[in-house]
C-alpha positions in Angstrom: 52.0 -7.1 47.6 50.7 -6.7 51.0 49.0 -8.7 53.7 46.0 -10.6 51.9 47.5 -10.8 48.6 47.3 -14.8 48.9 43.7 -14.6 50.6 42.1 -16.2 47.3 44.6 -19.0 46.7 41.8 -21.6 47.8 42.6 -25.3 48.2 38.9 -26.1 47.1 36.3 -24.3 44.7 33.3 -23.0 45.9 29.6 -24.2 44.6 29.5 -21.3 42.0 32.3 -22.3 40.6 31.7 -25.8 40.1 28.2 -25.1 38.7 29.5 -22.3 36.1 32.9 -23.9 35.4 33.1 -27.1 36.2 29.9 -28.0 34.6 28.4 -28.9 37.6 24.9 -27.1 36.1 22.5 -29.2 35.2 20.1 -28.3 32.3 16.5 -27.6 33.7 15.7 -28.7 30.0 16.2 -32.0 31.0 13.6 -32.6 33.5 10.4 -34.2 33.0 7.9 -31.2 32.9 4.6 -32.0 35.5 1.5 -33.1 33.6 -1.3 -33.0 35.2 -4.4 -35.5 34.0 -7.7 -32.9 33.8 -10.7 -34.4 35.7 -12.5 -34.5 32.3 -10.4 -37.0 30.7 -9.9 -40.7 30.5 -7.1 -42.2 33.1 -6.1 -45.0 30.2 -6.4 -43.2 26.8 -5.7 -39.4 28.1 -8.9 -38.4 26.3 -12.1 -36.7 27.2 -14.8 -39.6 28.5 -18.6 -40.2 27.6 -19.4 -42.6 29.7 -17.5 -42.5 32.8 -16.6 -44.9 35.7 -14.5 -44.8 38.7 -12.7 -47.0 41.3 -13.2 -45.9 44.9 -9.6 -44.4 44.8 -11.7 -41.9 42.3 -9.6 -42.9 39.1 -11.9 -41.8 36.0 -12.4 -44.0 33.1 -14.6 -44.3 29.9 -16.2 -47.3 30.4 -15.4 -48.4 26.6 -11.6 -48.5 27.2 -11.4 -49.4 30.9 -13.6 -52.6 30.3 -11.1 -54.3 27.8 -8.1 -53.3 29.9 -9.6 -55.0 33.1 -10.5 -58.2 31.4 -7.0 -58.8 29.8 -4.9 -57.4 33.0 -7.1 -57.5 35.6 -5.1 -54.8 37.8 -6.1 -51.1 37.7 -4.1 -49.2 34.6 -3.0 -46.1 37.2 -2.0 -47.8 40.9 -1.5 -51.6 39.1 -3.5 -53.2 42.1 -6.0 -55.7 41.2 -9.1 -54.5 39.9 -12.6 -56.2 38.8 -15.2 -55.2 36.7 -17.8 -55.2 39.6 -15.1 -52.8 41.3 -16.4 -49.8 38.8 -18.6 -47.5 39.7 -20.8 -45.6 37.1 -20.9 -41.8 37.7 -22.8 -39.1 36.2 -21.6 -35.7 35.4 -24.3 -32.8 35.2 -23.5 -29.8 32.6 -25.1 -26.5 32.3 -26.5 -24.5 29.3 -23.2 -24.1 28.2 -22.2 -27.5 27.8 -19.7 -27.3 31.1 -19.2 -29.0 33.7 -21.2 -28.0 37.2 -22.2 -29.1 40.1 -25.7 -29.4 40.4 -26.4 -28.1 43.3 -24.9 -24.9 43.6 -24.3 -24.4 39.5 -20.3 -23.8 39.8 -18.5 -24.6 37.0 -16.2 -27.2 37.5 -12.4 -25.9 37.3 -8.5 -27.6 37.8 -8.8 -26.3 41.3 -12.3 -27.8 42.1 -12.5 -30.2 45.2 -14.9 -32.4 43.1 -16.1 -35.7 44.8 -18.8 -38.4 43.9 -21.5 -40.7 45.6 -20.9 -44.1 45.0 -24.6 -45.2 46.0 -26.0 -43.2 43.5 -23.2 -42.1 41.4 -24.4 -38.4 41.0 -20.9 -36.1 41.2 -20.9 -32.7 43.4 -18.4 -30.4 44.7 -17.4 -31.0 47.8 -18.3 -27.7 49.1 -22.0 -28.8 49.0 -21.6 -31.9 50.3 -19.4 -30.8 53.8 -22.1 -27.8 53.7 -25.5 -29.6 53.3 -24.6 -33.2 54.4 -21.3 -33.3 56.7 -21.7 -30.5 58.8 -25.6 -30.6 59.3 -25.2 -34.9 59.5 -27.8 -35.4 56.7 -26.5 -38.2 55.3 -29.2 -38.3 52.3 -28.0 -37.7 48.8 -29.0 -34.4 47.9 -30.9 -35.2 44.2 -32.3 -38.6 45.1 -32.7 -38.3 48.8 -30.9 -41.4 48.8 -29.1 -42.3 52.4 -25.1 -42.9 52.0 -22.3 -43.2 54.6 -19.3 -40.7 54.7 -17.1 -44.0 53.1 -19.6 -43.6 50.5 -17.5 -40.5 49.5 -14.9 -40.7 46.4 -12.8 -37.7 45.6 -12.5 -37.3 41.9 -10.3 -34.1 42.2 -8.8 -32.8 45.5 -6.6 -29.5 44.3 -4.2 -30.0 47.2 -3.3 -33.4 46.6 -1.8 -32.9 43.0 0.4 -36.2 43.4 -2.7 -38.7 42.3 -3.1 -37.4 38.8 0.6 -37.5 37.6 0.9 -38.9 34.6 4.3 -40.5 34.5 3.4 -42.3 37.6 0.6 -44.3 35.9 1.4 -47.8 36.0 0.1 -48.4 32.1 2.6 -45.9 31.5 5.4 -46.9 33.7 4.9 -50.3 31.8 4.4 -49.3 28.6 1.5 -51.6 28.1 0.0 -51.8 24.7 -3.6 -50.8 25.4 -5.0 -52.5 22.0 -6.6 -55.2 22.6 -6.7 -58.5 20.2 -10.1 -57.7 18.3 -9.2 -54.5 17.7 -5.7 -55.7 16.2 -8.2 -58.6 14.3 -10.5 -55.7 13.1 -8.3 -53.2 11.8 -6.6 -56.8 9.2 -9.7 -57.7 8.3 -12.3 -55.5 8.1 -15.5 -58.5 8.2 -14.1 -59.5 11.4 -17.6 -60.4 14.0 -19.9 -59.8 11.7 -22.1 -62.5 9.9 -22.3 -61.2 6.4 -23.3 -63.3 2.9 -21.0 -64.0 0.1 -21.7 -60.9 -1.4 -21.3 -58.5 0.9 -17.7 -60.2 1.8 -16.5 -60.1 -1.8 -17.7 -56.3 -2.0 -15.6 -55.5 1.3 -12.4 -57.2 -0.1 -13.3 -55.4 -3.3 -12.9 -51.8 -1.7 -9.8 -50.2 -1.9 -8.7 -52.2 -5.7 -8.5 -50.8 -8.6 -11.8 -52.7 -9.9 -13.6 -51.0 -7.0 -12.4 -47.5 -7.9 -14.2 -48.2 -11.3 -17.3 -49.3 -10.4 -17.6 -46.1 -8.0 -16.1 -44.0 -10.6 -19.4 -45.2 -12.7 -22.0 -44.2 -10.2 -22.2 -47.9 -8.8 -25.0 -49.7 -8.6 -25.5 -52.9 -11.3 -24.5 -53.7 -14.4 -27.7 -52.1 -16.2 -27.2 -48.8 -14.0 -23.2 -48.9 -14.9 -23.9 -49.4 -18.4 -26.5 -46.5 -18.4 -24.2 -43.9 -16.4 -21.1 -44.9 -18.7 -23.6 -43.5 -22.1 -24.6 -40.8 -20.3 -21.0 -40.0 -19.5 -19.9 -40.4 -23.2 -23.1 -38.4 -24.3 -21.8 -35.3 -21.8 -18.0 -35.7 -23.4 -19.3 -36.0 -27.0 -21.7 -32.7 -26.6 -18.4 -31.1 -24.8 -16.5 -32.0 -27.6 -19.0 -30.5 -30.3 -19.1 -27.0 -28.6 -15.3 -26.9 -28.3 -15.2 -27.7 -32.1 -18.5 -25.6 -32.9 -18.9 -22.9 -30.4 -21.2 -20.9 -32.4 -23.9 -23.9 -33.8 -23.8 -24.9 -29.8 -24.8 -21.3 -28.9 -28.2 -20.7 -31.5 -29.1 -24.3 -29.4 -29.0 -22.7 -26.1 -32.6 -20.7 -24.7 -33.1 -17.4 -25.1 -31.6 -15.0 -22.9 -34.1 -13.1 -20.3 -34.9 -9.3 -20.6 -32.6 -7.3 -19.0 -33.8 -5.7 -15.7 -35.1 -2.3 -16.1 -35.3 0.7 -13.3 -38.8 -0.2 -12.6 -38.5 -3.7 -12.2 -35.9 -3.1 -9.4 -37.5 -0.3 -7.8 -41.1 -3.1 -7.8 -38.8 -5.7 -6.4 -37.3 -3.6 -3.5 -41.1 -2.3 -2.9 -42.4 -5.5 -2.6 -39.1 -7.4 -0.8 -38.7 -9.8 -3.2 -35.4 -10.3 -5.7 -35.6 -8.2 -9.2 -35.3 -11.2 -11.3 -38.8 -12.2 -10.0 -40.5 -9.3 -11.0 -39.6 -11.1 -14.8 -41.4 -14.6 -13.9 -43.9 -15.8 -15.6 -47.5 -16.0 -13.3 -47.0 -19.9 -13.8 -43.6 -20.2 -12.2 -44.8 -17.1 -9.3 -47.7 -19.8 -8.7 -45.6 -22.6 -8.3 -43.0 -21.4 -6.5 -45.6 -19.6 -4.1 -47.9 -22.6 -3.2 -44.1 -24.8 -2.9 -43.3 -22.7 -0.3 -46.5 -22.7 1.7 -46.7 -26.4 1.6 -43.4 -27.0 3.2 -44.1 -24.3 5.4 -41.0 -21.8 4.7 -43.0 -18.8 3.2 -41.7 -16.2 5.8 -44.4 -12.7 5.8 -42.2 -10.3 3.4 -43.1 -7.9 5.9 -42.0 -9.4 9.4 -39.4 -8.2 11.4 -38.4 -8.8 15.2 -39.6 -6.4 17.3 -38.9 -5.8 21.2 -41.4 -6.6 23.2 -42.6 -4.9 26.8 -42.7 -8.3 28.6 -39.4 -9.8 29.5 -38.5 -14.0 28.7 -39.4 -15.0 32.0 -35.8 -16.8 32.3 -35.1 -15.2 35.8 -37.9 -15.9 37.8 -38.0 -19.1 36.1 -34.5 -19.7 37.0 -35.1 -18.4 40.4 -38.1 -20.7 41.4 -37.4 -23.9 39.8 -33.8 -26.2 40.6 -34.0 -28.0 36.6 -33.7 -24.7 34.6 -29.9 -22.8 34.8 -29.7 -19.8 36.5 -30.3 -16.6 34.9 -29.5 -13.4 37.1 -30.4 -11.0 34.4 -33.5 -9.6 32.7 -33.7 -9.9 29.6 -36.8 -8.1 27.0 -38.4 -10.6 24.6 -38.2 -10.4 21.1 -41.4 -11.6 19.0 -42.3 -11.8 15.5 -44.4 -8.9 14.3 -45.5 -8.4 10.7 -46.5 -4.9 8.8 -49.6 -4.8 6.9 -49.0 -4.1 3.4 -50.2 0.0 2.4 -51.3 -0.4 -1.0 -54.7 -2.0 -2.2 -55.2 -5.0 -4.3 -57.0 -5.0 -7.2 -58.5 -8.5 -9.5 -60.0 -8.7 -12.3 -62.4 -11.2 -12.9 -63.2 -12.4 -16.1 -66.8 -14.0 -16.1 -69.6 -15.7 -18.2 -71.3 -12.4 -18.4 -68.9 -10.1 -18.1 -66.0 -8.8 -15.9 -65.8 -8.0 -12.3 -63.3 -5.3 -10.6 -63.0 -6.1 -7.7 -60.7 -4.4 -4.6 -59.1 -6.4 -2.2 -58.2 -4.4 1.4 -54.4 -5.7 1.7 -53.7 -3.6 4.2 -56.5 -4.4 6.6 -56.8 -8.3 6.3 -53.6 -9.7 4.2 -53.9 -13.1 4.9 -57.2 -13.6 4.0 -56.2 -11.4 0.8 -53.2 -13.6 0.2 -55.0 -16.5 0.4 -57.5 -15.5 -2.4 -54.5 -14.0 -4.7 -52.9 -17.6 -4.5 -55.8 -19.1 -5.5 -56.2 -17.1 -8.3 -53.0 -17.8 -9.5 -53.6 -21.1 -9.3 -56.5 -20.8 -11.6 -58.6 -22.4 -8.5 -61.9 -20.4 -9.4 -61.8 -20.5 -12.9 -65.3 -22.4 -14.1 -66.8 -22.3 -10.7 -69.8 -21.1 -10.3 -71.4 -18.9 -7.7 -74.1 -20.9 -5.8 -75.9 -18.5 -3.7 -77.5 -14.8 -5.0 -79.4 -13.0 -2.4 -81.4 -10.2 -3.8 -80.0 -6.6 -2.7 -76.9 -8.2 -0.7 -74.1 -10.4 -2.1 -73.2 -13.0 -4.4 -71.1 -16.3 -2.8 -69.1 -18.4 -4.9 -65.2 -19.8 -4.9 -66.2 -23.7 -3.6 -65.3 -26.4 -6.3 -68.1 -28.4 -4.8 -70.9 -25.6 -5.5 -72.3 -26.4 -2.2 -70.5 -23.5 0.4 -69.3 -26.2 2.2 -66.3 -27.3 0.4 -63.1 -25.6 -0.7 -59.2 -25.1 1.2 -57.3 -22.6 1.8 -53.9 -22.1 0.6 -52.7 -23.2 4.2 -54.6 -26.1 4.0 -56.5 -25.2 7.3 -59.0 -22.4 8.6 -57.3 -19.0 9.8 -57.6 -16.5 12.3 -60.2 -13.6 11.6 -58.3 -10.3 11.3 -60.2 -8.0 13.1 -59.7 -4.4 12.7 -61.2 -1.4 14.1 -61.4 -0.1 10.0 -64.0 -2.9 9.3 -66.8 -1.6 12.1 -70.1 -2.0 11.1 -70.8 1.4 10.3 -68.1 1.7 7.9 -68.6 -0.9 5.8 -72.5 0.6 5.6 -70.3 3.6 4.3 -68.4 1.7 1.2 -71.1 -0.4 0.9 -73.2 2.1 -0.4 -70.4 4.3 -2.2 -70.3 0.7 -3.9 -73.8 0.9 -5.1 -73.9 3.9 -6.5 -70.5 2.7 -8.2 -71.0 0.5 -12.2 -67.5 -1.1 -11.0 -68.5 -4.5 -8.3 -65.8 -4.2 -5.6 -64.3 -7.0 -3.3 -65.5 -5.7 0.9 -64.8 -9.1 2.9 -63.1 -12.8 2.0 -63.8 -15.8 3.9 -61.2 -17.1 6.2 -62.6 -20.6 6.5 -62.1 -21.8 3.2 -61.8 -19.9 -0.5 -65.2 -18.9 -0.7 -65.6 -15.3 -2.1 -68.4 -12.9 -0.6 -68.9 -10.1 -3.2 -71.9 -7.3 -2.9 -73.3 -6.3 -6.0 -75.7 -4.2 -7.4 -78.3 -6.7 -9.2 -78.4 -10.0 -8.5 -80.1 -11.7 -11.4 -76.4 -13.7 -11.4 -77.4 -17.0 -10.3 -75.6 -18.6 -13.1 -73.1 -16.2 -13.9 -69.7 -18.4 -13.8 -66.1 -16.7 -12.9 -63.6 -18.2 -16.6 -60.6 -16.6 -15.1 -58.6 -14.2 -12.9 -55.9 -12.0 -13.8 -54.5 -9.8 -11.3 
């Protein structure tokens, strides 16, 4: 009761009420979301471009999938106007270290909201920042990689952030249209697979071949010819036959099988982590060592056991490269240098050498020239001084032997060229005066210097009435 007790009898409902109870809502569901083409992609297939062209409206294609199109339609897939192959222009995109997208004058990565435009005289694509900067405002109308002259019509946009309109993608006309972008020879290729290509009998009964049941059984057998069919199917028995006989006899199959390998002991893995190699080599035969060994330095993958990366003092030089010179990518921070250095072994190496008139001890300095003493154990495992004889005896000073040709000319190394000397402040003249005369007064011959340039062997001795003497083997 009361005055306004009929103030909400309403002739008419209000815009709340038809949207909440009159089902005057519409569902937001139900609107087309906004997709946006990126810059990166392909205006016809939707898909990242390789080789990309662009009309002067600054519509990006792949030139593989825009060529077809414009020679069955001629009109342009997005705006449907006319369009001619001569129309295209051929633009390149520059990328950094990183495989992006940048412009290549001031090294921004490209983005969605990058003004990006393109020369058409040259083709070269920029942001638009450095072109209003270094050519619109200063009126150098020179293109700013080539030095090229263009005109400000010269100009496409490829991106322009604050015209988002351009790159909807229901507004494509190829879309719009639903036009079926395959063209007829790829329809004709995809039925028969020989389509354009001249090919002999042969090869076109092969290619109807593939995919039948014959042609699963001929690659089933290894291919190839009959011969080469007939040999893999007995091969193929032979493995199921031997199969069968171990399932049947497992214990006749098992006395066939090699001996089993000594088990490793303590000291073999202890050697092995010593020397930074794997246990179960410490168990090789010198035969297998060898070959593995010189395997590896011929195809050049021997890396120094003892190498490691160590930090160097000098910095890579990427900044003030960077900084100096417009073709390498900018690099605003320092970074130290990492190099290869390698640690000399600790231990000594010792050879025996087994000769015509007797043995020879001899002591190789590992730790002060390893290369040249790797390159002389190598060979010794490779039996390359056994019956060689040592061509040159000087009274009082040294024996020299090691070349195959007897002539000190001859012999290679295990490296197959000459290496560095390995100086060292340990090898001064006046200490090997020392050891060469603790040597003397010494029965056992020891091993003072190796020759880098080829596998000669440099041995002082103690008499050298030896011209003949001739090395039968090496053990080490």
């Amino acid at each position: 009761m009361g005055k306004k007790q009929h103030s909400k009898d309403r002739m008419f409902i209000t815009s709340t009420e038809w949207k909440t109870e009159w089902g005057g809502a519409k569902s937001r569901d139900l609107k087309t979301p906004f997709k946006r083409l990126p810059y990166y992609c392909c205006a016809l297939t939707f898909t990242p471009f390789e080789d990309a062209v662009c009309t002067k409206e600054g519509h990006v294609f792949d030139i593989l999938n825009i060529i077809p199109y414009v020679t069955k339609f001629k009109r342009n897939p997005v705006t449907g106007k006319p369009l001619a192959i001569k129309d295209l222009v051929k633009i390149q995109f520059h990328k950094n270290a990183d495989g992006e997208y940048q412009c290549p004058v001031l090294h921004k990565v490209f983005t969605e909201f990058t003004h990006i435009v393109a020369i058409k005289t040259t083709g070269n694509v920029f942001s638009y920042e450095a072109i209003r900067e270094l050519n619109i405002k200063s009126k150098n109308w020179k293109e700013l990689l080539t030095d090229e002259p263009f005109t400000r019509d010269d100009i496409i946009t490829i991106q322009d952030p604050n015209n988002l309109d351009a790159k909807v993608l229901s507004e494509f006309d190829h879309v719009k249209k639903e036009v079926d972008l395959d063209s007829d020879e790829l329809k004709q290729l995809r039925e028969d697979p020989a389509y354009g290509i001249n090919m002999s009998g042969d090869t076109k009964r092969i290619l109807q071949e593939l995919g039948t049941e014959k042609g699963r059984d001929i690659a089933s057998s290894g291919g190839g010819g009959d011969k080469t069919q007939r040999e893999h199917a007995a091969a193929v028995a032979a493995l199921k036959a031997a199969k069968k006989r171990a399932q049947e006899n497992p214990e006749e199959e098992e006395k066939k099988l090699p001996p089993k390998p000594a088990p490793l002991s303590i000291v073999d893995i202890a050697s092995a982590a010593i020397n930074g190699r794997s246990a179960a080599a410490t168990l090789a035969g010198s035969a297998e060592k060898t070959a593995a060994h010189v395997a590896a330095h011929t195809a050049g993958s021997l890396a120094p056991v003892s190498s490691r990366l160590v930090k160097s003092k000098y910095t890579s030089g990427a900044a003030s490269r960077s900084f100096t010179s417009t073709s390498y990518d900018p690099v605003t921070k320092n970074e130290f240098e990492y190099v290869q250095a390698e640690r000399n072994p600790k231990k000594k190496g010792y050879v025996r050498m087994h000769t015509s008139l007797g043995d020879l001890n001899i002591e190789l300095h590992c730790d002060i020239t390893p290369r040249a003493c790797e390159n002389f154990i190598t060979l010794c495992e490779r039996g390359y001084y056994d019956n060689v004889i040592f061509h040159r005896s000087i009274k009082n000073f040294m024996i020299q032997g090691g070349d195959p040709t007897g002539t000190g000319r001859g012999g290679e190394s295990i490296w197959g060229k000459p290496f560095k000397d390995e100086l060292n402040s340990k090898n001064s003249k006046k200490k090997r005066r020392k050891q060469l005369r603790r040597l003397l007064q010494n029965p056992l011959m020891s091993m003072t210097m190796l020759r880098n340039s080829a596998a000669g062997i440099v041995i002082p001795a103690q008499v050298w009435r030896l011209r003949h003497m001739v090395p039968v083997s090496v053990s080490i």
